[in-house]
Kinemage of the C-alpha trace (Angstrom):
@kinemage 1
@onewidth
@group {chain A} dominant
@subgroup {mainchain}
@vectorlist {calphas} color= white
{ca unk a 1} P -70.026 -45.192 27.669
{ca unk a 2} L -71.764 -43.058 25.179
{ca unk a 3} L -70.067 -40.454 23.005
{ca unk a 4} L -71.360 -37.766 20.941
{ca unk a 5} L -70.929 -37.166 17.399
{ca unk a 6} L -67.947 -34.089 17.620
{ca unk a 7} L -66.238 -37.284 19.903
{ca unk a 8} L -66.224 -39.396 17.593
{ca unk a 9} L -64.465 -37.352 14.505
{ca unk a 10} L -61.754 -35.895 17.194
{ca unk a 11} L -61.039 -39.467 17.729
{ca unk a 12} L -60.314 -40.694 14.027
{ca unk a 13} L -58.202 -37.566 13.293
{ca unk a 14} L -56.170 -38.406 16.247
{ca unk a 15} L -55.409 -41.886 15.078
{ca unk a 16} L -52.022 -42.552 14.435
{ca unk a 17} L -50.998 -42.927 10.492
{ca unk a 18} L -49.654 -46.044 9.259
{ca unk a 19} L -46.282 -46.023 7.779
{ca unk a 20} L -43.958 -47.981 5.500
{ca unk a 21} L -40.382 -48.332 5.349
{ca unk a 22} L -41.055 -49.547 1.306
{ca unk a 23} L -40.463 -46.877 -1.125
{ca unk a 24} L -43.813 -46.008 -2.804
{ca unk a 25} L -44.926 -47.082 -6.021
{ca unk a 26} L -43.955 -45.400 -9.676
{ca unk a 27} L -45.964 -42.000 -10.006
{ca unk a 28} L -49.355 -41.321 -10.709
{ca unk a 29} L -47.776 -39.248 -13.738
{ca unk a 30} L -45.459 -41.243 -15.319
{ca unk a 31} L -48.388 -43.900 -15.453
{ca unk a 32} L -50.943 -41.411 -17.138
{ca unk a 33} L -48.210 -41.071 -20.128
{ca unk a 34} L -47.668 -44.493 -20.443
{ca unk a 35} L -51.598 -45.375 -20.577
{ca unk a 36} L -52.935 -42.264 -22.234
{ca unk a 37} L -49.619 -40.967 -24.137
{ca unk a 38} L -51.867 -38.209 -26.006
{ca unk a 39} L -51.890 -36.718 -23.084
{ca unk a 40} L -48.573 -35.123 -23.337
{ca unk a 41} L -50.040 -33.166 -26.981
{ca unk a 42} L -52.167 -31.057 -24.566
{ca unk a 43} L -49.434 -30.179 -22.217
{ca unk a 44} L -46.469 -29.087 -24.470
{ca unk a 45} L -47.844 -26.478 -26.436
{ca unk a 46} L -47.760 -24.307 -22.962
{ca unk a 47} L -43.621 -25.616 -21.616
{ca unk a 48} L -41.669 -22.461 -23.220
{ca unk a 49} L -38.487 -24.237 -21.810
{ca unk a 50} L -36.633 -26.130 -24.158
{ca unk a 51} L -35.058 -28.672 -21.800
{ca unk a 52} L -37.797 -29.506 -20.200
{ca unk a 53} L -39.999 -29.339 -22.989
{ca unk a 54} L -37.979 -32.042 -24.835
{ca unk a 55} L -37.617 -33.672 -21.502
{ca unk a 56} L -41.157 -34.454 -21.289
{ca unk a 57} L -41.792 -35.286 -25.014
{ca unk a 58} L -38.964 -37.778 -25.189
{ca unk a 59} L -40.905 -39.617 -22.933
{ca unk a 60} L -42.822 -41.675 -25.821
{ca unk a 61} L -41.459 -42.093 -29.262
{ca unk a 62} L -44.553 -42.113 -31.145
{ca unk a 63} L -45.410 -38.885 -29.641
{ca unk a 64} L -41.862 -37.077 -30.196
{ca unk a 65} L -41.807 -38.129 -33.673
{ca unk a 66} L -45.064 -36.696 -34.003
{ca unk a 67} L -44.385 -33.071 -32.569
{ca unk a 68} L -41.653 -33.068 -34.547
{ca unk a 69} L -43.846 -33.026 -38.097
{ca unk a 70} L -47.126 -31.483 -36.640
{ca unk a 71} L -46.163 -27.577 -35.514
{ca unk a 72} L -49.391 -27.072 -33.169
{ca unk a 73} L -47.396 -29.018 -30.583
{ca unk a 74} L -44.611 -27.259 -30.914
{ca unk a 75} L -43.745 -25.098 -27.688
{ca unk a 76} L -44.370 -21.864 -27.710
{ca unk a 77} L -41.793 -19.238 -27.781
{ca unk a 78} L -40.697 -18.018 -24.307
{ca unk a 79} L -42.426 -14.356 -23.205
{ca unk a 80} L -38.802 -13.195 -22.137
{ca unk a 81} L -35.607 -14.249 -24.412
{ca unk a 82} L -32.940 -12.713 -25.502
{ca unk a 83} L -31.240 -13.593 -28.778
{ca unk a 84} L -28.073 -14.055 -27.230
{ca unk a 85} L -24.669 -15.634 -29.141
{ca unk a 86} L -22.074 -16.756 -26.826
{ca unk a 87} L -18.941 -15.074 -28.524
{ca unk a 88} L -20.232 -12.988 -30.574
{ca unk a 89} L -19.965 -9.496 -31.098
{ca unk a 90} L -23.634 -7.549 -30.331
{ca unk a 91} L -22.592 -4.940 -32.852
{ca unk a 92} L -21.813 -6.993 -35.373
{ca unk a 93} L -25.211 -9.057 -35.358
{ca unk a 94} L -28.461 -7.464 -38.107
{ca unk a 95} L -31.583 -7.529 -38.715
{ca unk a 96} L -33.036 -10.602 -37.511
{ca unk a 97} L -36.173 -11.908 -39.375
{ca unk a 98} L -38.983 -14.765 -38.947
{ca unk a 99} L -39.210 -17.788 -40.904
{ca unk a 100} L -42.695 -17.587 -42.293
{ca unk a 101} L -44.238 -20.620 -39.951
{ca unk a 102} L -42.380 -18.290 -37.643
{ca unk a 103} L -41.308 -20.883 -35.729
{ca unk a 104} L -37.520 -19.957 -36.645
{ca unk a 105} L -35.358 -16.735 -36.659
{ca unk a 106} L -32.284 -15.777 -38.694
{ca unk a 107} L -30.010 -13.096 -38.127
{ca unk a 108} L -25.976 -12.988 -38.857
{ca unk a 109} L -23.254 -11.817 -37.064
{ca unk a 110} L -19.124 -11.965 -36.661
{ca unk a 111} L -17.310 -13.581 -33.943
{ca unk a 112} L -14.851 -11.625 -31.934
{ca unk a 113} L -11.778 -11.418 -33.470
{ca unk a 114} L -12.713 -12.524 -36.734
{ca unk a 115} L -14.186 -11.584 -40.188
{ca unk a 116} L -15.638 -14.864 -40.689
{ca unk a 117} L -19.676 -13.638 -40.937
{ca unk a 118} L -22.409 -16.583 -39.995
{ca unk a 119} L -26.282 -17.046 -40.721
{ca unk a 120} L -27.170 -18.452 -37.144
{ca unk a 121} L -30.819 -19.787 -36.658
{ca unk a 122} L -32.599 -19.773 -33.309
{ca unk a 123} L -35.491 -22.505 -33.195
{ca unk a 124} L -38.891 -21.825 -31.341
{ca unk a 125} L -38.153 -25.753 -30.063
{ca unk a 126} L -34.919 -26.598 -29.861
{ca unk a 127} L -33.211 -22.580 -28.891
{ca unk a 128} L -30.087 -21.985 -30.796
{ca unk a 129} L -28.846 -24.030 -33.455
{ca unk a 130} L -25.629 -26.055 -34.480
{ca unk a 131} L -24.947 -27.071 -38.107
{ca unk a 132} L -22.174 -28.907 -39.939
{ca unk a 133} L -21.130 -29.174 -43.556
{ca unk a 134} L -23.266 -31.226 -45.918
{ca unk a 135} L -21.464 -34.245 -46.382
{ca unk a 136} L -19.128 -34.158 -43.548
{ca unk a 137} L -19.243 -36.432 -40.611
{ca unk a 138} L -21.175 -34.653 -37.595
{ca unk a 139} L -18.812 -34.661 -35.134
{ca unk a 140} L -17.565 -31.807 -32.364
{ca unk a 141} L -15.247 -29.868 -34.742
{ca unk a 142} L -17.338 -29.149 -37.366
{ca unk a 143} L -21.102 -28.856 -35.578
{ca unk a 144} L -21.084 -25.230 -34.647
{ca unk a 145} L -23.612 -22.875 -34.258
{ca unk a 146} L -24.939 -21.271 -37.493
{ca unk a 147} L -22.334 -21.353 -40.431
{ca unk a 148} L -19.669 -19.102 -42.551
{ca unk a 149} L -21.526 -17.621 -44.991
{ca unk a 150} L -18.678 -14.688 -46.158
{ca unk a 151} L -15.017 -15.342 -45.501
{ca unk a 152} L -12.412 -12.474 -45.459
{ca unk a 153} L -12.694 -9.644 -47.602
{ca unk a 154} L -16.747 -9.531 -46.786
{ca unk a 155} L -16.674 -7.463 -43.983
{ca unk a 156} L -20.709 -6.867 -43.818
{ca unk a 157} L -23.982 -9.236 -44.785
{ca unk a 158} L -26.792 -7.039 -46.054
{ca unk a 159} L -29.904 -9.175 -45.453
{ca unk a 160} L -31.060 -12.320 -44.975
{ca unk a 161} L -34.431 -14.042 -46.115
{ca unk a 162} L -36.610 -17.162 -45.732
{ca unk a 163} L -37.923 -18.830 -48.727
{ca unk a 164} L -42.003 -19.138 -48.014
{ca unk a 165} L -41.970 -22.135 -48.924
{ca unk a 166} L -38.813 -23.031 -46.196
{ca unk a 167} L -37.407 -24.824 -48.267
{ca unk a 168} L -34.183 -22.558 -48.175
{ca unk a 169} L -32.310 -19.314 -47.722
{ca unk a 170} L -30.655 -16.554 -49.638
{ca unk a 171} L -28.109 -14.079 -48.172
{ca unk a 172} L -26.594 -10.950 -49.790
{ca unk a 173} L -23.514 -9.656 -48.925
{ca unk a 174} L -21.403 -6.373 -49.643
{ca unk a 175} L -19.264 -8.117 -52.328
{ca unk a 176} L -22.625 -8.447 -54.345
{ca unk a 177} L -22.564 -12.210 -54.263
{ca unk a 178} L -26.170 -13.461 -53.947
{ca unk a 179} L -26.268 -17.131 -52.488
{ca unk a 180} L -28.685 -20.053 -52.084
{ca unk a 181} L -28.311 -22.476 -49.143
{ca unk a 182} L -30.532 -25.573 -47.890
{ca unk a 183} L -30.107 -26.114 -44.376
{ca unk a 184} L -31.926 -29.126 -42.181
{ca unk a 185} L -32.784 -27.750 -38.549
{ca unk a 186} L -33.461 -31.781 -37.619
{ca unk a 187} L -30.217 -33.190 -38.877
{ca unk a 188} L -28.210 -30.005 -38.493
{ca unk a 189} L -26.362 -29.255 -41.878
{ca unk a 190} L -26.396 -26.574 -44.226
{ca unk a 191} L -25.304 -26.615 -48.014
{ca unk a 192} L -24.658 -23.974 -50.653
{ca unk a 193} L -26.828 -24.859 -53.693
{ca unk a 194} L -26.087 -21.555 -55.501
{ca unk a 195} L -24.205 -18.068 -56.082
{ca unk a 196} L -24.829 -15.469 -58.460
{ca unk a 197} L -22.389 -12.161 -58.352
{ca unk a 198} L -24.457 -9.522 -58.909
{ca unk a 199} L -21.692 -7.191 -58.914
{ca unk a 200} L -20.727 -8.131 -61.858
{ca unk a 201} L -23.397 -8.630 -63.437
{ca unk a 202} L -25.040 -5.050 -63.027
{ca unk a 203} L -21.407 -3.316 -63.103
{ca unk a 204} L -22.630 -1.156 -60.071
{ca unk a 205} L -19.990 0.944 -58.373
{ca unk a 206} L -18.034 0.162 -55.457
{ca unk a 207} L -19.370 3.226 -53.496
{ca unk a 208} L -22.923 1.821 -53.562
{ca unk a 209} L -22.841 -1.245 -51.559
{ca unk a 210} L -26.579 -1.863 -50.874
{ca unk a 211} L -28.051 -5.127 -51.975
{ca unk a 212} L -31.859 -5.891 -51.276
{ca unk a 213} L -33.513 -8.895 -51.298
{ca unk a 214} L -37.186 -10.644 -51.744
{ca unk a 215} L -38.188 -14.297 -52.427
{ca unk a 216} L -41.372 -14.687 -54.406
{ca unk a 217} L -44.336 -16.061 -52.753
{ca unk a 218} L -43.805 -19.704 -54.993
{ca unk a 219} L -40.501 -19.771 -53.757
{ca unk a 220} L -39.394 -20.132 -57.504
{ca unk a 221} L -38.077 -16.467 -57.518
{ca unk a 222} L -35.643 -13.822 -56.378
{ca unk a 223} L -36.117 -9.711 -57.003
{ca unk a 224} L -33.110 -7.682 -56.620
{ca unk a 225} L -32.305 -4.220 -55.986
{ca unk a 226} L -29.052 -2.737 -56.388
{ca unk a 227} L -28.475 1.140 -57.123
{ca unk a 228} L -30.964 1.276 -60.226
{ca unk a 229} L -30.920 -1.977 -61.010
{ca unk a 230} L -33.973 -4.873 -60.389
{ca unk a 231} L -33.579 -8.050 -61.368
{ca unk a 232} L -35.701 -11.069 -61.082
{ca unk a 233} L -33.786 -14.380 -61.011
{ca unk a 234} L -35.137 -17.997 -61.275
{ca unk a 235} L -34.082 -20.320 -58.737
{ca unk a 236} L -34.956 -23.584 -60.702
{ca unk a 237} L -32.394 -22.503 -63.346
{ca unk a 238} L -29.780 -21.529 -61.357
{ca unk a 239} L -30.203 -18.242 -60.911
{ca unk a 240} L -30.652 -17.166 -64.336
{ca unk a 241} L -32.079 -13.318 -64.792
{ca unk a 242} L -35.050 -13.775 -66.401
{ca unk a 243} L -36.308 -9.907 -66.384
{ca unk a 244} L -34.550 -6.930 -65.414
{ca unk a 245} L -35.211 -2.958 -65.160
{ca unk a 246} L -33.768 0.426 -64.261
{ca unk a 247} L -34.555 2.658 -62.321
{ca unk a 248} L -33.894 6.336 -63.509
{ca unk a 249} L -30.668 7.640 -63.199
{ca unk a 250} L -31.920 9.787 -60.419
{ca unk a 251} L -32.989 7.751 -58.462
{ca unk a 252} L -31.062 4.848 -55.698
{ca unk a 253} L -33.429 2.038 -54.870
{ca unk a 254} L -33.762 1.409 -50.990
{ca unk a 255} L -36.724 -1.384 -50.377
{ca unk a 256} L -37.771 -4.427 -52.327
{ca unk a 257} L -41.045 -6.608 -51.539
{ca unk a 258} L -42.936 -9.413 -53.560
{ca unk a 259} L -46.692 -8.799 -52.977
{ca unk a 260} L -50.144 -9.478 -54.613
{ca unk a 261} L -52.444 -6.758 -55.268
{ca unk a 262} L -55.727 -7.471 -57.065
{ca unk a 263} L -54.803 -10.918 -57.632
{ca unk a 264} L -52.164 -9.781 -59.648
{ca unk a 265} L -47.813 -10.734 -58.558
{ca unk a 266} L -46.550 -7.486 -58.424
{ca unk a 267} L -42.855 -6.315 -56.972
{ca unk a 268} L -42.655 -3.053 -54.811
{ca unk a 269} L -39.960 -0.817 -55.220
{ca unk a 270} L -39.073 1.701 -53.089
{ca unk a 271} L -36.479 4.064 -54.613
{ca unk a 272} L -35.241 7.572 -53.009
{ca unk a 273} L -33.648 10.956 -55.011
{ca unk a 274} L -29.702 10.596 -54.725
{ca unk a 275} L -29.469 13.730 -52.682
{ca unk a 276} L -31.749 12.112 -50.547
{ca unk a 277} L -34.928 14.560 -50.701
{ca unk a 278} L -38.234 12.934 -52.324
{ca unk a 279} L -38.857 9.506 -52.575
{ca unk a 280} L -41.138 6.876 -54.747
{ca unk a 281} L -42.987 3.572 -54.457
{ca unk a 282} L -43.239 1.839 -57.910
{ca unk a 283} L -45.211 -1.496 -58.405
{ca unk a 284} L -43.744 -3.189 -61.125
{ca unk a 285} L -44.834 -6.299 -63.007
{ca unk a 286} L -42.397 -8.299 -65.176
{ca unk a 287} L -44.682 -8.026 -68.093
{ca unk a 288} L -45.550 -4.432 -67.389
{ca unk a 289} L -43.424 -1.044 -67.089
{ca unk a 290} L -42.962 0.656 -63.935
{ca unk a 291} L -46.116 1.979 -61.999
{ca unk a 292} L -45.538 4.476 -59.377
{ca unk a 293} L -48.534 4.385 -57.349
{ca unk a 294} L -46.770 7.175 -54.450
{ca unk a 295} L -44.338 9.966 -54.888
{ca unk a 296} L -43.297 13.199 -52.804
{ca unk a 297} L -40.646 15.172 -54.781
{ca unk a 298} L -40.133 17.292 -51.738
{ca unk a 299} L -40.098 15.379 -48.723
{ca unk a 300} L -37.318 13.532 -47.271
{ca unk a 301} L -38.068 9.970 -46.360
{ca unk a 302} L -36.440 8.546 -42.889
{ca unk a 303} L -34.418 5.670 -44.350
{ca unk a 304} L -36.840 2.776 -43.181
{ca unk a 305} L -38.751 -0.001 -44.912
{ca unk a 306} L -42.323 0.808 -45.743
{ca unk a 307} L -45.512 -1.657 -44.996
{ca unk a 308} L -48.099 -2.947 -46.431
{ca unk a 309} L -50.571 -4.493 -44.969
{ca unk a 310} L -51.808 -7.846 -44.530
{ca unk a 311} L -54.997 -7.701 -47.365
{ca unk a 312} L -52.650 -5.376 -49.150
{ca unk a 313} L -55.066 -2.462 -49.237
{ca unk a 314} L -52.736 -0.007 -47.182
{ca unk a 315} L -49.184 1.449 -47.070
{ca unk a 316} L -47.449 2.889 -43.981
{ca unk a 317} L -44.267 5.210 -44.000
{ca unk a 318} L -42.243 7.016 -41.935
{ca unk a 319} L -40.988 10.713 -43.527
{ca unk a 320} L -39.741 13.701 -42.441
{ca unk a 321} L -41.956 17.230 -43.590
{ca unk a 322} L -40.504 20.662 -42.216
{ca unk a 323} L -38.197 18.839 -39.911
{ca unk a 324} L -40.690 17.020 -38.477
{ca unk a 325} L -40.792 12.754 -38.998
{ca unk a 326} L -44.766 11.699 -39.500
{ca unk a 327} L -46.436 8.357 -39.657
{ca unk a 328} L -48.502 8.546 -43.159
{ca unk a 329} L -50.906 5.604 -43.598
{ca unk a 330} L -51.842 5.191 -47.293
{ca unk a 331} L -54.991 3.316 -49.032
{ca unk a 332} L -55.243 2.090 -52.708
{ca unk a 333} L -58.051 4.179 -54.414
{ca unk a 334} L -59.254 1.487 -56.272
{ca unk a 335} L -57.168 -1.036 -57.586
{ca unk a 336} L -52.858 -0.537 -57.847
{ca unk a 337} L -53.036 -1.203 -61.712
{ca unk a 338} L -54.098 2.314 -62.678
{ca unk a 339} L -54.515 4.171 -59.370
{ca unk a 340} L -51.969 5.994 -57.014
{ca unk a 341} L -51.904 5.647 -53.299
{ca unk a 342} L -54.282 8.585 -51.351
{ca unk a 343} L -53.559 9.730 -48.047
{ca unk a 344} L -55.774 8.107 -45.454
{ca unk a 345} L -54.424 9.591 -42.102
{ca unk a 346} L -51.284 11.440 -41.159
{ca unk a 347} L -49.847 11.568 -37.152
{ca unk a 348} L -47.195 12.516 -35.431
{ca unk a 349} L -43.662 10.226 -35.657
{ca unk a 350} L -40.217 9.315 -34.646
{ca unk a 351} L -37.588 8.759 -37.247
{ca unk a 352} L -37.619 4.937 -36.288
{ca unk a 353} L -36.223 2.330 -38.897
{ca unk a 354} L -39.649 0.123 -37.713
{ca unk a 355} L -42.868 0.523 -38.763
{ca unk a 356} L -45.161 -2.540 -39.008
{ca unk a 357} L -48.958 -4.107 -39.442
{ca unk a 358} L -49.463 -7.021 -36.610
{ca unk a 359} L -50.070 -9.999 -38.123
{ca unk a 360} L -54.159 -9.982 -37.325
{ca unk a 361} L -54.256 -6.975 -38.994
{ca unk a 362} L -55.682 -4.750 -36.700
{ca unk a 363} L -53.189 -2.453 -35.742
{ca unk a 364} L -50.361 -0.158 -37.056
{ca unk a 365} L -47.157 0.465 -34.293
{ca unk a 366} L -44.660 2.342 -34.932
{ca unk a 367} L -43.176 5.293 -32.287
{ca unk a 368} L -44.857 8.522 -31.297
{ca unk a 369} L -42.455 11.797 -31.172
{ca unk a 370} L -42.090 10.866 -27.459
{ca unk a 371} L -40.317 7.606 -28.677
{ca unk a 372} L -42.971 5.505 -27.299
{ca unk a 373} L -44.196 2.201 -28.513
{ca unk a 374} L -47.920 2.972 -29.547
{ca unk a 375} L -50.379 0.746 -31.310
{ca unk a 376} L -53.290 2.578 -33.613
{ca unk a 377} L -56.420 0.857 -34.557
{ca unk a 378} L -57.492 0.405 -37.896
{ca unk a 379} L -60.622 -0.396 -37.341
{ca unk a 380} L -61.640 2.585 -35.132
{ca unk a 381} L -58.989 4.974 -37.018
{ca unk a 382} L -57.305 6.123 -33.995
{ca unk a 383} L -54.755 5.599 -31.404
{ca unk a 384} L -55.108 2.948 -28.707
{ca unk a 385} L -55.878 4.547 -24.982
{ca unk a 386} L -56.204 1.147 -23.167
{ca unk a 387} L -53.726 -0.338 -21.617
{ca unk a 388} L -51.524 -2.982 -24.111
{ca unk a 389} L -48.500 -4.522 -21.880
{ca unk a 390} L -45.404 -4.647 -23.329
{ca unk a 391} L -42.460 -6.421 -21.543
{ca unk a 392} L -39.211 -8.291 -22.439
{ca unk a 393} L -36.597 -9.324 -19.402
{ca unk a 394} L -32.906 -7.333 -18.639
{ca unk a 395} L -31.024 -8.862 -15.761
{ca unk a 396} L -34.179 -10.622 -14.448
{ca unk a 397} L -35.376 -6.729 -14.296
{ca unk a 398} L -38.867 -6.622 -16.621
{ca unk a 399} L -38.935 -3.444 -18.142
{ca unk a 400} L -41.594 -1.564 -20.370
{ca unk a 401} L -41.390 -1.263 -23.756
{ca unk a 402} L -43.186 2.132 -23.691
{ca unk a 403} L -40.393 3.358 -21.415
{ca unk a 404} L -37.308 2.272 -23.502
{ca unk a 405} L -35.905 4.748 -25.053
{ca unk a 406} L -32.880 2.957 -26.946
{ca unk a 407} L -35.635 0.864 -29.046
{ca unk a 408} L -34.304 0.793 -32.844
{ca unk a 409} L -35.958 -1.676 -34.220
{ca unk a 410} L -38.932 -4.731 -33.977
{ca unk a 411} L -40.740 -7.115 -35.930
{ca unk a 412} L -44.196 -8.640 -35.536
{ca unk a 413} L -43.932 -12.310 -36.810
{ca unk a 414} L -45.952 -13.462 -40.144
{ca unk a 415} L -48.292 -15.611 -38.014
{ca unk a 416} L -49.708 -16.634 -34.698
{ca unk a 417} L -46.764 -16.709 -31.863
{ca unk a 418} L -48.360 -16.003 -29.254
{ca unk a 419} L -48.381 -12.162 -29.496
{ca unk a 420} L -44.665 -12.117 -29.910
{ca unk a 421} L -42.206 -10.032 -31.669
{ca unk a 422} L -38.825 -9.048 -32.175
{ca unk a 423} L -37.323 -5.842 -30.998
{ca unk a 424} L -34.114 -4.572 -31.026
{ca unk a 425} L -31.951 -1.590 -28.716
{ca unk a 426} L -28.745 0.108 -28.659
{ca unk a 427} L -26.663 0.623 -26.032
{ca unk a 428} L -23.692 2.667 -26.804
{ca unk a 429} L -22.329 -0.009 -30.093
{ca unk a 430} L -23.865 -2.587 -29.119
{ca unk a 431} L -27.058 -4.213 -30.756
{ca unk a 432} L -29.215 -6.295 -28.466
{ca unk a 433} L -32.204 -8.135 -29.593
{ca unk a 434} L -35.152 -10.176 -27.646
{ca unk a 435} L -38.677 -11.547 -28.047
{ca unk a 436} L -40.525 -9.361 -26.265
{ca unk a 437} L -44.624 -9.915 -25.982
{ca unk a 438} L -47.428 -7.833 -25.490
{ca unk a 439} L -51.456 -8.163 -24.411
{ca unk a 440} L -54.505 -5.779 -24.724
{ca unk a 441} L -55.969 -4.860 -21.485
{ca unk a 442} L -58.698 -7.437 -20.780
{ca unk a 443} L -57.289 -10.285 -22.403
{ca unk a 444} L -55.153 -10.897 -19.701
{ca unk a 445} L -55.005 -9.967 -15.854
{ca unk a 446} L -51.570 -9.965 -14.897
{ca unk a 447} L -48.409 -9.038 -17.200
């Protein structure tokens, strides 16, 4: 009987399929890691979930302990995650800041209930930390999440800051004591390696309770800034002051930053009048005098941190002319050793306690007067028109950055991340703070 060829393929589809009542063999996947266990170093920078993320690199030893030294491998942080502290009061948590890898944040808060104030530290691998004591045993009652830093009688921690180096941290609190700790994110414990009241050691008044802090880019050294009063300390010899100076009596210092302009280590100071119209930005060297390189007698400056950007040739701040707030984006005329800052551009503002430099350098954000989250190119001199997504996650909801309105604060990381950063809203007393991320249009299709 002859057939034709469309006969002959219905046939073989039609062909019953073979079955077994044996299980199958081990995966096709778990075999690929245990012959070609590299291949799990191409996979994990992209698993933002930390479960499954150590899941998978637990898998092989040699490769775990290698992610674990080498950051490219570590995984990236999630596009939507909220900073979130089970028991802990959201108006009680500050300013959180990047480690400078920033593969780490730090931010401090109370629990409900009590006046006990921690550092906690949420890890780009590992999510929310636990630490015990240096020295004691790590067991269930003492392995909690961040640590006491201020016990009662400190009711409020004024900042917190990374060493560059990471080698450790220093927190200031309201009682002026200054303190050192060494913490190990692998083995989970934190120690206190130093405290310096600086209280008493500058005799400042009880009705200024601002401390400011800065960590040098060796890592050897601390700046200071309370009231009028800088101070540089030396970490290798235990906090001893080393070089001090005062600001004039006029004047209440509001910003400290270690920086290097023409080669040179120089400290910014920002400093405002008491009655809090006209404000200055001094550079001063601990060989040199003061240097005030920007001052406007009669403007008043919205209480925010300036920034410099990152080849140090510009200045950003936020202030407030004829009742109106302005971004003002400065450049160095020549060099910051015997030149003042000139005006570059000037734009339309929101008082907004952020105003920051992304960490390529290309762009300046801050918020226009319609409180929206705007990016302006430096290197065309004007503000972006094409689209730049920015999202973070509420109640599985995503919602725009340009649209929020309750935005107080954010943070572009010192490096990389994945086009990350830190931002912060208010609703009614509470403070609540996520990693948000953003894309220009082009770069990537879909949000």
């Amino acid at each position: 009987m002859n057939h034709n060829q469309d006969d002959e393929v219905v046939l073989e589809v039609e062909q019953p399929l073979q079955t077994s009542n044996t299980p199958p063999p081990p995966t096709s996947f778990g075999n690929i890691l245990q012959k070609f266990p590299e291949f799990l170093l191409h996979i994990l920078p992209y698993i933002p979930d930390r479960i499954i993320w150590n899941s998978i690199a637990s898998s092989n030893k040699e490769i775990y302990g290698k992610t674990k030294d080498e950051e490219a491998y570590q995984p990236p942080w999630p596009i939507n995650f909220k900073l979130r502290i089970p028991g802990y009061s959201h108006d009680k948590r500050h300013s959180p800041v990047w480690s400078p890898d920033g593969t780490q944040i730090a931010c401090f808060g109370e629990l409900y209930d009590s006046e006990c104030t921690r550092i906690v530290i949420f890890d780009q691998r590992r999510g929310l930390l636990h630490f015990h004591r240096h020295g004691d045993d790590d067991n269930d009652e003492n392995n909690e999440v961040g640590w006491c830093v201020y016990e009662q009688g400190c009711h409020y921690m004024m900042d917190v800051r990374f060493s560059p180096d990471g080698s450790f941290l220093v927190s200031a609190g309201e009682d002026g004591l200054i303190k050192i700790w060494n913490y190990n994110s692998t083995d989970g414990y934190y120690q206190q390696l130093q405290e310096w009241n600086v209280r008493q050691e500058t005799n400042t008044p009880i009705r200024y309770i601002r401390f400011y802090i800065d960590v040098s880019p060796c890592s050897r050294y601390v700046a200071i800034l309370s009231d009028r009063h800088v101070l540089l300390k030396d970490v290798q010899n235990n906090g001893k002051t080393i070089k001090s100076v005062l600001l004039p009596e006029y004047k209440l210092g509001k910003q400290i930053m270690f920086s290097s302009i023409d080669s040179h280590h120089s400290i910014f100071i920002r400093s405002e009048n008491v009655d809090g119209n006209g404000h200055t930005i001094n550079i001063w060297r601990p060989r040199d005098d003061l240097f005030t390189i920007l001052e406007h007698p009669n403007t008043r400056y919205v209480d925010n941190d300036f920034a410099l950007s990152r080849d140090n040739s510009m200045v950003a701040i936020c202030a407030s002319e004829d009742g109106q707030s302005r971004v003002m984006l400065f450049c160095f005329n020549k060099s910051a050793t015997n030149s003042k800052l000139s005006l570059k551009q000037s734009f339309s503002g929101h008082r907004f306690p952020s105003i920051r430099f992304t960490p390529d350098g290309k762009y300046l954000s801050y918020l226009n007067e319609n409180r929206l989250l705007v990016f302006f190119s430096l290197i065309t001199g004007s503000e972006i028109t094409d689209q730049m997504n920015l999202s973070y996650s509420k109640k599985d909801d995503k919602i725009s950055l340009t649209k929020v309105t309750r935005l107080t604060r954010f943070d572009f990381p010192p490096v990389g991340c994945g086009q990350r950063f830190l931002v912060q809203e208010r609703a009614g007393t509470s403070n609540a703070c996520y990693i948000a991320s953003f894309w220009e249009s082009g770069l990537v299709q879909n949000n």
